[in-house]
N, C-alpha and C positions, 0 to 999 in steps of 0.2 A: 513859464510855470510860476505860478503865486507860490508864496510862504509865507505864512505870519502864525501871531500867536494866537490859538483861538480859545477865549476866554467866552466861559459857557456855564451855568445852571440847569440842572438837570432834576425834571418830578418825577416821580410816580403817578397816573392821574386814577386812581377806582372811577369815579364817574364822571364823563366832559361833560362840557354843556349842552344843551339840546341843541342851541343855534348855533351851528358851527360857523355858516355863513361863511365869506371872505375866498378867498382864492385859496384852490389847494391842488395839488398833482399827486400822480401815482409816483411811485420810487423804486427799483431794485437793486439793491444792495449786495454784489457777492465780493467775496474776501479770497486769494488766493493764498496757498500755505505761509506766505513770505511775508503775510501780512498786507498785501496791498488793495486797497479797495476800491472795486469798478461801482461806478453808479451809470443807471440810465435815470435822467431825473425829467421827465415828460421828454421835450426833442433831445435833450441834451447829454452828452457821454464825458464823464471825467475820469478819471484817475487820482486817486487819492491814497497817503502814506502820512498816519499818525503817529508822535512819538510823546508819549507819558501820559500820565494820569493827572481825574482830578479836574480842578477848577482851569486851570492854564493850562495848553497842551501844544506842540508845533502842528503845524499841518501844513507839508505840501499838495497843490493840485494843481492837475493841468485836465483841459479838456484835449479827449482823445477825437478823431472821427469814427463814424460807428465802424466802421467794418474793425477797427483793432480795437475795439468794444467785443463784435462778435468774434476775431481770430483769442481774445484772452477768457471771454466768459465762462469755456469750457470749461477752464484751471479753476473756477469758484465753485464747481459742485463737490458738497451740498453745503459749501459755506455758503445760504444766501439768503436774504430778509426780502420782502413785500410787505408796502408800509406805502399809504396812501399819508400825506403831507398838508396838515391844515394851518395854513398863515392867519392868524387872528393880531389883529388889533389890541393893541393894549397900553394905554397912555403911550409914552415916548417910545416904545418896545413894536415889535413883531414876534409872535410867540410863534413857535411852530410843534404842532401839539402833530402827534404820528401814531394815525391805526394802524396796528400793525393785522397782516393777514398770514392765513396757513397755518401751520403751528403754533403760531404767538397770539391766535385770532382771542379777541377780548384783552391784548395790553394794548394801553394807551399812553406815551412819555412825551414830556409837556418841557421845549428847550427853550431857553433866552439866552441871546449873544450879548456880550456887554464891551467897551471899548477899556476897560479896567478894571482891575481887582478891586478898587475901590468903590466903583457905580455897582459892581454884582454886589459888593457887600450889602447896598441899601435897598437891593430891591426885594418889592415884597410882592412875592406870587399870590395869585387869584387864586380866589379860595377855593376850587371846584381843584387846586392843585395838594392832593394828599399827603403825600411825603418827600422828602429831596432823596433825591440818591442820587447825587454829586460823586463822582470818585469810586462808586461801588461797582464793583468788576460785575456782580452779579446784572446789574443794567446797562451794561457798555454790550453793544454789537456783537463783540466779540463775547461777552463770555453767554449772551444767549445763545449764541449759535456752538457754544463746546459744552455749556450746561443745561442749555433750555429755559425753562421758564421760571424764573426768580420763585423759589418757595411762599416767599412774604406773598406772592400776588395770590396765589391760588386759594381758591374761596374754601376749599376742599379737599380732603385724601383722594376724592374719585377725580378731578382734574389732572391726579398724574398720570392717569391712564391716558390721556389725550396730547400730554406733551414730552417732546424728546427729553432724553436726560442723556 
């Protein structure tokens, strides 16, 4: 099992860029009560349990093989994301910008990993990156999947009618 601290930048994106280009995968993300999170990430099955907020956070993970992927994925309905995974290029970085589908279909959140609190302080997002929300519950996994869809994003009173709350 890995552990380290994952130190991360988090956008809001209103509009990406037209060329997404670059290598990208599908992703499924289910959450069970206890907090624990299954991912299928193209061939790949892990297991993952986050602790804290914010810019730093721990993160252990381990890759599972898929069948105790599929004996636990039951335990994540209807905690669960669909979010195809775009790797772009960005000077010394790899962004990974994430459409999300199904009920979230139309957000788009723009992440950078960094090796310190100090290298995230200097970096400066690509402009097509709207607003940060670092640390806001309302763009963390978790709390779209308990509140739905951040208020700030919706274009509109009638988009509530389309997403869970």
């Amino acid at each position: 099992m890995s552990s380290h601290i994952e130190i991360e930048r988090k956008f809001w994106v209103e509009t990406p860029p037209e060329d997404l280009g670059g290598q990208e995968l599908y992703l499924e993300v289910g959450y069970t009560r206890d907090a624990i999170r299954l991912r299928k990430y193209g061939p790949d099955f892990t297991m993952c349990l986050k602790d804290g907020q914010g810019l730093s956070r721990k993160e252990w993970e381990i890759e599972i093989p898929e069948w105790v992927f599929d004996k636990l994925w039951p335990q994540t309905e209807p905690l669960r994301l669909c979010k195809t995974r775009h790797f772009l290029p960005y000077g010394i970085y790899t962004l990974e910008l994430d459409e999300f589908h199904g009920p979230y279909e139309g957000l788009w959140m723009l992440e950078c990993e960094f090796d310190s609190e100090a290298e995230a302080a200097l970096f400066e997002p690509p402009p097509w990156a709207t607003e940060e929300v670092t640390g806001k519950e309302e763009f963390t996994a978790e709390g779209l999947l308990v509140c739905g869809m951040p208020r700030s994003v919706l274009k509109s009173p009638d988009n509530l009618l389309h997403f869970p709350r």
